[in-house]
C-alpha positions, 0 to 999 in steps of 0.5 A: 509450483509457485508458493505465494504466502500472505500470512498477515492481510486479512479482507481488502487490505494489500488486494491491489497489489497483491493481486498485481504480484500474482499476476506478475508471477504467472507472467514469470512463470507461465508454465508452473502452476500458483498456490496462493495460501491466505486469510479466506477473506483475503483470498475473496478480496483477491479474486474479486480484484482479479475478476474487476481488473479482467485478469485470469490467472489459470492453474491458482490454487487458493488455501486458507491460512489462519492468520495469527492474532494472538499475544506474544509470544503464543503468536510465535508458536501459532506461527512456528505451527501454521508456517512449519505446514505450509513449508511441509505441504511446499516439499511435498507439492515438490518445490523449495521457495515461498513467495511471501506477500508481507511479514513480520519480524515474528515471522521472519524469525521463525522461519529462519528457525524453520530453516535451521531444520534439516528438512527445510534447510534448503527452502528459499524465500522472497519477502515484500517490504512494505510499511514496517521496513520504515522502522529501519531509519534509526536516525532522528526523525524528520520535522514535518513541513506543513506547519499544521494549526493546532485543530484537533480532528474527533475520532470515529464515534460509536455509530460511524464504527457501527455504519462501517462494519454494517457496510463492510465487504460481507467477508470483512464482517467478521474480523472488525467484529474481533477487533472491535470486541478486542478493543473493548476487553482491557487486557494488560499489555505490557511492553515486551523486555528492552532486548526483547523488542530489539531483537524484534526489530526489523532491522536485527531480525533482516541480519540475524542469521541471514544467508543468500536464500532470503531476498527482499522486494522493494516496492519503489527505487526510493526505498532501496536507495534511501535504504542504503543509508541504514541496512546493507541492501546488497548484502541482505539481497534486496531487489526492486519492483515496482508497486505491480498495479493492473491499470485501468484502461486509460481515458480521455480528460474530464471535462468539467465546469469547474475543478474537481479534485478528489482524496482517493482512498485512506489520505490523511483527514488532518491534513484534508481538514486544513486544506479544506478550511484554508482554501474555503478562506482564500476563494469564498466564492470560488466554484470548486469541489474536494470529493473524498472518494474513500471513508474519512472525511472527519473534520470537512462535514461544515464544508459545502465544497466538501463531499463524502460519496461514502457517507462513512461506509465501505466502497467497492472499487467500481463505487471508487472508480465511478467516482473518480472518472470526473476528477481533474487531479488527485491530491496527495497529502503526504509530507517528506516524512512519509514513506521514506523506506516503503512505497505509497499506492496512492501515486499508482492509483494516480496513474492508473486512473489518469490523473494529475497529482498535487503533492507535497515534497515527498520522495515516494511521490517525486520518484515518479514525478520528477522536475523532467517530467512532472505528473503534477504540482509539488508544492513546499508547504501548506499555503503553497499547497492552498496557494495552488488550488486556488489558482487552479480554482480562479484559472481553471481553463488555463491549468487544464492546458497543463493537466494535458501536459501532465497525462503525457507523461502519465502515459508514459510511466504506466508504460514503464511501470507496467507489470509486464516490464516489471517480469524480469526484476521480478523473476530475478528476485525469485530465481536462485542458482541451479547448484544453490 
């Protein structure tokens, strides 16, 4: 049997590739049957995705886990009690190796300390690295590069909070009414002691007592070569998958009376904010649209050229697929201080929907777009980013040429990166020695 563990994503968080995991493992391992534990609106969130994408996976047990959201340190001893279980529950079905979709220090420290018990001194386990493996880069922190102006962008207000969680996914429901409730109840929080936080860092938490039983996934070759600059990567065993998406099919190029561009999920509404405005100035008369296919689109409601299919609510992904179908090129808007040390899923939705990216210097983005073989135009700075939507704008027939240019060699990353090529790294990451 397979052990799959998400004990922190709750509701559509991590859906994609989580559930591209999870079809990597059956492909791994065709003949042993999954148990998938996670937050029941996780587990909804995962079947919905696997159902949209087309994919079975037969012989999947799904079991709730209680994610903990509690204080520290009653967190710890929620999660000695509901991982000290799951481990029991995985020696009786027979099987010594967890597969965990996400962590935290909290949780990396207790079950090593589950390991240290003498029932579980034998168990394995295999950990995604994900956002918080960036808090590893201990050297100064990079400058950013897009020279923003000082354009204060208005938090969400009361009624945007409330048309969110009125159209939230029903099983989100729930926990934002939590979360929000927490929000509102100003109980102290004081900062954990100076050792204490560091001894919970990822960083001491990864070496602390660690032996060849833990391994760890990176999510981009990016992330394990900038790595390699902090931590011991071969010595704290961690290997390589690409970011598992389950494309969709591929399609033809839209064909369009003027450029369409689009901001597909999360993005960054700053940056959008002083896209939008600075390319409004250079082309005031150019025929152009930015749709921002997700919930954030503060800062742009002045902007005619600027839409919000969402108005502000959550979308399903065949809201945001439709949505996407007519969009020429996907901006990303990430600088070169963005996911250094963990892998963006905005560059797979790119591949996935076939569209070219235009970008900012960013490692995650040109692991994939490179000088050879571009997917789209990087660009050095913010008017170099504007500079380029204009003249796609002003020059549209011609950047369409290049567009096609870029879908070839999107073509061919989705060939390289499929999951399927991706089994035998895969595997290798989750396969320890017989006599182990």
């Amino acid at each position: 049997m397979i052990v799959v563990c998400d004990p922190i994503c709750v509701g559509g968080s991590h859906e994609k590739v989580n559930s591209g995991f999870i079809w990597g493992l059956r492909l791994a391992y065709p003949d042993e049957p999954l148990r998938l534990y996670a937050d029941r609106t996780h587990i909804e969130a995962i079947r919905g995705i696997l159902l949209h994408d087309g994919v079975s996976v037969d012989r999947i047990e799904y079991r709730p886990f209680s994610v903990a959201q509690r204080l520290f340190p009653l967190r710890i001893l929620a999660y000695r009690r509901r991982l000290g279980r799951l481990l029991d529950e995985a020696w009786r079905a027979g099987t010594n190796r967890i597969f965990f979709l996400s962590f935290n220090p909290e949780i990396l420290y207790v079950l090593k300390t589950l390991k240290g018990l003498p029932r579980f001194t034998g168990f394995k386990f295999t950990f995604v690295l994900h956002a918080a493996f960036e808090s590893v880069a201990d050297d100064l922190p990079l400058p950013p590069v897009l020279r923003l102006p000082r354009t204060s962008i208005p938090g969400p207000s009361r009624v945007t909070q409330v048309r969110k969680m009125l159209f939230s996914a029903p099983g989100e429901i729930p926990s934002r009414v939590i979360r929000s409730l927490a929000a509102r109840v100003r109980l102290p929080r004081l900062p954990l002691p100076r050792r204490l936080a560091e001894f919970f860092s990822v960083k001491h938490v990864m070496e602390w007592r660690h032996s060849d039983d833990i391994r760890y996934i990176a999510l981009s070759p990016h992330v394990a070569r900038n790595a390699s600059r902090y931590i011991d990567t071969q010595l704290l065993n961690v290997f390589t998958v690409a970011l598992p998406t389950v494309f969709a099919p591929a399609r033809d190029a839209p064909v369009n009376e003027y450029p369409k561009f689009a901001m597909f999920g999360y993005g960054d509404s700053l940056v959008l904010h002083n896209v939008a405005y600075k390319l409004a100035e250079k082309v005031p008369h150019g025929r152009y649209e930015i749709r921002v296919i997700g919930m954030d689109s503060r800062g742009t409601g002045e902007l005619s050229n600027v839409t919000c299919p969402s108005g502000g609510r959550w979308m399903a992904r065949e809201e945001m697929e439709h949505e996407a179908r007519d969009i020429d090129a996907f901006l990303i808007l990430y600088d070169r201080t963005r996911y250094r040390l963990s892998c963006s899923n905005a560059i797979f939705e790119a591949l996935s929907y076939m569209k070219p990216v235009i970008h900012f210097e960013n490692d995650c983005i040109e692991q994939f777009s490179t000088e050879e073989a571009p997917i789209g135009f990087r660009c050095d700075d913010l008017d170099a980013f504007v500079g380029r939507l204009a003249d796609i704008v002003e020059n549209y027939e011609a950047n369409r040429a290049t567009f096609q240019t870029f879908r070839g060699s999107i073509l061919r990353l989705r060939e390289e990166y499929s999951i399927a090529r991706s089994v035998p790294a895969l595997r290798a990451s989750f396969d320890w020695p017989p006599s182990s």
